[in-house]
Every structure is written in structure tokens, then in C-alpha cells.
PLY file of the C-alpha trace (Angstrom):
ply
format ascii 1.0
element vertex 192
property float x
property float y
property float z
element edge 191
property int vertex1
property int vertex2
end_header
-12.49 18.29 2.96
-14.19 14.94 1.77
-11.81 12.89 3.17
-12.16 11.18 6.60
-8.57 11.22 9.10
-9.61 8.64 10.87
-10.42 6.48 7.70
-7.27 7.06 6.44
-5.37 5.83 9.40
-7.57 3.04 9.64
-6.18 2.25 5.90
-3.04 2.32 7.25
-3.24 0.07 10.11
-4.50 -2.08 8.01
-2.19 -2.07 5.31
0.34 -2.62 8.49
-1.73 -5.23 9.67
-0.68 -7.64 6.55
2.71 -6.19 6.50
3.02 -7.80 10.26
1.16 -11.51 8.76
3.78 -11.16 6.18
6.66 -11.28 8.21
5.13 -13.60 10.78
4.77 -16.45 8.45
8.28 -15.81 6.86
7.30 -14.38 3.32
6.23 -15.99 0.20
2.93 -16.91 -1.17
1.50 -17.91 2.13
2.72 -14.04 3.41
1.42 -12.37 0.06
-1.75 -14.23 0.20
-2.14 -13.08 3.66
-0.96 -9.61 3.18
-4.48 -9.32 0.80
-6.44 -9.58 3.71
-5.46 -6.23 5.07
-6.65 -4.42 1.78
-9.56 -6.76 1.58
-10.65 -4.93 5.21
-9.60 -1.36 3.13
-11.78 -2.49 0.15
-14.75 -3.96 2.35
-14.78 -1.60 5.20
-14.17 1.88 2.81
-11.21 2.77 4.74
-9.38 5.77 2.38
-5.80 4.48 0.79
-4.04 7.03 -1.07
-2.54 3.80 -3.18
-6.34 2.71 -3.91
-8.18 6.25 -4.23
-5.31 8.37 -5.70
-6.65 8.42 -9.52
-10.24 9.17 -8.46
-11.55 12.42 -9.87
-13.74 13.02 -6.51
-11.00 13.67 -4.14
-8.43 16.85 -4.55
-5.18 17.10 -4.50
-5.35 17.96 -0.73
-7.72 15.24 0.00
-4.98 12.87 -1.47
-2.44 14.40 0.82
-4.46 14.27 3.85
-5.09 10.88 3.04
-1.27 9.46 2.64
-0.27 11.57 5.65
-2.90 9.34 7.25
-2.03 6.28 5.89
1.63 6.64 7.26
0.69 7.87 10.23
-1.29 4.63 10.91
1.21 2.52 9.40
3.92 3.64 11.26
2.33 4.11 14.22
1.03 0.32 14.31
4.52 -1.01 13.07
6.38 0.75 15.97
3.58 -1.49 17.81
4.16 -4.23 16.47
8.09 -3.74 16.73
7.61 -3.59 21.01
4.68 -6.56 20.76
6.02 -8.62 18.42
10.24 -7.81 18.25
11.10 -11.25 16.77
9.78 -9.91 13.53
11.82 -6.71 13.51
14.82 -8.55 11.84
13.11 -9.90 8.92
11.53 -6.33 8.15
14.69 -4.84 8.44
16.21 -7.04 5.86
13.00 -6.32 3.92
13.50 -2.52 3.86
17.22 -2.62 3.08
15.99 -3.72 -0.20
15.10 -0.22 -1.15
17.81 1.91 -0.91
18.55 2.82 -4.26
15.85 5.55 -5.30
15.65 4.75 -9.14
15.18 1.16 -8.12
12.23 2.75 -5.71
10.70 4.46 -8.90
10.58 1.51 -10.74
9.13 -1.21 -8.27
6.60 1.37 -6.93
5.51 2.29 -10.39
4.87 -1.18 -10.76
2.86 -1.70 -7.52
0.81 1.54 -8.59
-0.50 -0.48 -11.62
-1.08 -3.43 -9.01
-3.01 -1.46 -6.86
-5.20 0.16 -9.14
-5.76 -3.49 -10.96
-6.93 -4.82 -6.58
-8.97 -1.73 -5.68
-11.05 -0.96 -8.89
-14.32 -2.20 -9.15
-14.33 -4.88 -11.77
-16.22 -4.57 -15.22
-18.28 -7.55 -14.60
-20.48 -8.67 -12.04
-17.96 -10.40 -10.17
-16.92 -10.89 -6.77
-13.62 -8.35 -5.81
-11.58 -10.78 -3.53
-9.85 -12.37 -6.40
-8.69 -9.23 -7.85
-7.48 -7.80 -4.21
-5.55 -11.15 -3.60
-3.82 -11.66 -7.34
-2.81 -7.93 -6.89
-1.61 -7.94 -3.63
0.36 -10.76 -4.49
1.65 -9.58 -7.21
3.31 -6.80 -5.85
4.61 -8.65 -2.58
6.08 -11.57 -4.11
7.42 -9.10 -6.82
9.26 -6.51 -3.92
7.37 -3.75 -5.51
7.55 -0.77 -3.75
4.28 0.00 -1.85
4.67 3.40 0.09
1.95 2.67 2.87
3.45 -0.82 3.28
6.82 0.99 3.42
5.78 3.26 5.87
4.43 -0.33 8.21
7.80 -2.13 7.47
9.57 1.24 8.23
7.63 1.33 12.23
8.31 -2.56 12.68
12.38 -2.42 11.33
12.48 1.10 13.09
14.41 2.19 10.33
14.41 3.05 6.81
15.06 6.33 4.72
11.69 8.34 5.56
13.16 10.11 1.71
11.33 6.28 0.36
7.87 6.79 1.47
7.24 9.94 -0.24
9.20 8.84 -3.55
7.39 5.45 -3.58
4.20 7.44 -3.35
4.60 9.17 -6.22
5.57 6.27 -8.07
2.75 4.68 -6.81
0.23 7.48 -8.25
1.94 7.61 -11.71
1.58 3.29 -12.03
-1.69 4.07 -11.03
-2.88 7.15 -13.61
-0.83 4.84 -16.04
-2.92 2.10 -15.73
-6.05 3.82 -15.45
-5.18 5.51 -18.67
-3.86 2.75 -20.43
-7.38 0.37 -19.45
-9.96 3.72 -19.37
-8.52 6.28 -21.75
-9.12 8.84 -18.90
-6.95 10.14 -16.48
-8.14 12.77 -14.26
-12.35 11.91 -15.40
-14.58 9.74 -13.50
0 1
1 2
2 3
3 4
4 5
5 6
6 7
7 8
8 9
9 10
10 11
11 12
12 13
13 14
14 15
15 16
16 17
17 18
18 19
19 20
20 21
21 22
22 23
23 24
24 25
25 26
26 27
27 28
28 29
29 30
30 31
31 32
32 33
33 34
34 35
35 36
36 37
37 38
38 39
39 40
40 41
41 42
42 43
43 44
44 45
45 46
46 47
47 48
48 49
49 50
50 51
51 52
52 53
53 54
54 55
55 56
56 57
57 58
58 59
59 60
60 61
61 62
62 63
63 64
64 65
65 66
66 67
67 68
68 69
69 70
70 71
71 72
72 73
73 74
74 75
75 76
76 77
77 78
78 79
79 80
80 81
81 82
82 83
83 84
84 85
85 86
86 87
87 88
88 89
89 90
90 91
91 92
92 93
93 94
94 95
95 96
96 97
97 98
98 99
99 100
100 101
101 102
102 103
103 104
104 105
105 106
106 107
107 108
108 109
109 110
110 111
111 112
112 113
113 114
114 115
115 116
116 117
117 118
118 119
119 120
120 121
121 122
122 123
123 124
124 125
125 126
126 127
127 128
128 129
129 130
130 131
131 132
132 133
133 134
134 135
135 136
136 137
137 138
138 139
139 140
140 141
141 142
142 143
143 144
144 145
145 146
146 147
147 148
148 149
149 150
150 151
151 152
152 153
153 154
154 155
155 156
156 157
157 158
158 159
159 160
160 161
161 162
162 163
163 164
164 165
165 166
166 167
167 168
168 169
169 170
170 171
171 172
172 173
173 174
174 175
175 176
176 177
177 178
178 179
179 180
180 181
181 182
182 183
183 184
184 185
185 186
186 187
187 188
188 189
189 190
190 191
């Protein structure tokens, strides 16, 4: 198994991490902006995201799987945290999560926030710095209410509620947005 349990719930505290900065400063640009800096840890610190690492060609189809079980079980398991540490957010991230109850609605928004997150967490073409490209994507999919399953899986601890039949189905929407995009900019899709 190449991938690392431990680095994979680290992801997903993480990922909870900006889901709980999000709702603590009420949303919006100054919440998506903020939200980055938990995948900016993922990015810097090599913690394994199944939304990040899902297209590449070194991991198998069980490594993925380890990985998002992971990912949730960090996720959740800081958001039910957060939800006895921090209650006064829990009503804000249940009116966030009641946003995704209709499952071809879920398809679509985490379709899109698969091509976001392959557009943050690929290494640029250019000798550029990667912080940009983490921010502008994270933004993009918060401020769009794209469906991100490990963020789902955060909001889902902190609202204490949420169909767990959205984290799986956002994942997979999540992969194809990312094999899309990957595709669409690389011509490849299961190649280095």
C-alpha cells in the first residue's frame, strides 16, 4: 500500500480546518480565501487528498480508497470537534449542508469542484510559486457552493447532519471533474 493513513487523515483535518475558518468569519471571500489555507498545509506538508491525488497514475484504485476513507474520517472526526468546541458555528454549517440535497445538483457542483481541485493541487507548468493557484481554486469552488466531498464530510461533523449518501456521490463527481480536466489540459488520463 503506498499510501500513508495517517497522511490521509491529516488531509482531512485539514480540509476541516478551513471548513471551520469558513464558517467562523461568516462566508464569502474573506471565508474562501481562508478556506485555501487548509489545502495550502495539504499541498505544503504532502498530506494525501483523494480530491488532489485521485488522477495520479502512482496510486491504485485501493490506495485512492484508503485515502478518501481517511480523509472523511479526519474530517468528520475534527468537525464533530469543532461542533462541541465551537457550537455557535453549527447553525451556519447546517444551513450550508442543506444546500445539497438534491443528488443531480451534487453531480454537477462536485464535478465542477473536481476541475477546481485538480487546477489548486497540480504543479504548475512554469516556474511559479503554487499559493496563487491553491487560493484562486479554493475560492472558486467555495464561493461557487461546489460540492467538495472531504469538505462535505467536515461540514457534515460540525452540522452533525447531512445525508452520509453525499460524500460518496460528491466523490465521484469530484474524480470525474478531475480526470476531465486532466484530460482536457494533458491529453492523458490514467498516464503520468
Amino acid at each position: 500500500m503506498r499510501v500513508s493513513l495517517t497522511r490521509s487523515a491529516a488531509a482531512g483535518i485539514l480540509i476541516c480546518m478551513g471548513c471551520i475558518v469558513n464558517l467562523k468569519v461568516g462566508g464569502g471571500i474573506p471565508g474562501a480565501v481562508l478556506f485555501s489555507a487548509g489545502l495550502w498545509f495539504v499541498v505544503n506538508f504532502d498530506a494525501e487528498l483523494f480530491t488532489g491525488r485521485v488522477t495520479r497514475a502512482d496510486y491504485s484504485v485501493t490506495d485512492k480508497l484508503m485515502m478518501l476513507v481517511f480523509n472523511i474520517v479526519g474530517a468528520v472526526g475534527c468537525g464533530l470537534l469543532a461542533s462541541v468546541f465551537l457550537p455557535e458555528i453549527a447553525e451556519s454549517a447546517q444551513k450550508l449542508t442543506a444546500a445539497y440535497a438534491d443528488p443531480i445538483k451534487v453531480i454537477w457542483q462536485s464535478v465542477m469542484c473536481g476541475i477546481c481541485m485538480y487546477l489548486a493541487t497540480t504543479p504548475p507548468v512554469r516556474e511559479v510559486g503554487r499559493l496563487p493557484f491553491v487560493v484562486y481554486g479554493v475560492a472558486l469552488f467555495i464561493l461557487s457552493g461546489y460540492a467538495h466531498s472531504i469538505a462535505l464530510a467536515g461540514y457534515m461533523g460540525i452540522a452533525r447532519g447531512i445525508g452520509w449518501w453525499v460524500i460518496p456521490l460528491a466523490a465521484v463527481g469530484n474524480a470525474a471533474g478531475s480526470y476531465l480536466m486532466k484530460w482536457l489540459l494533458t491529453g492523458k488520463l490514467f498516464k503520468k
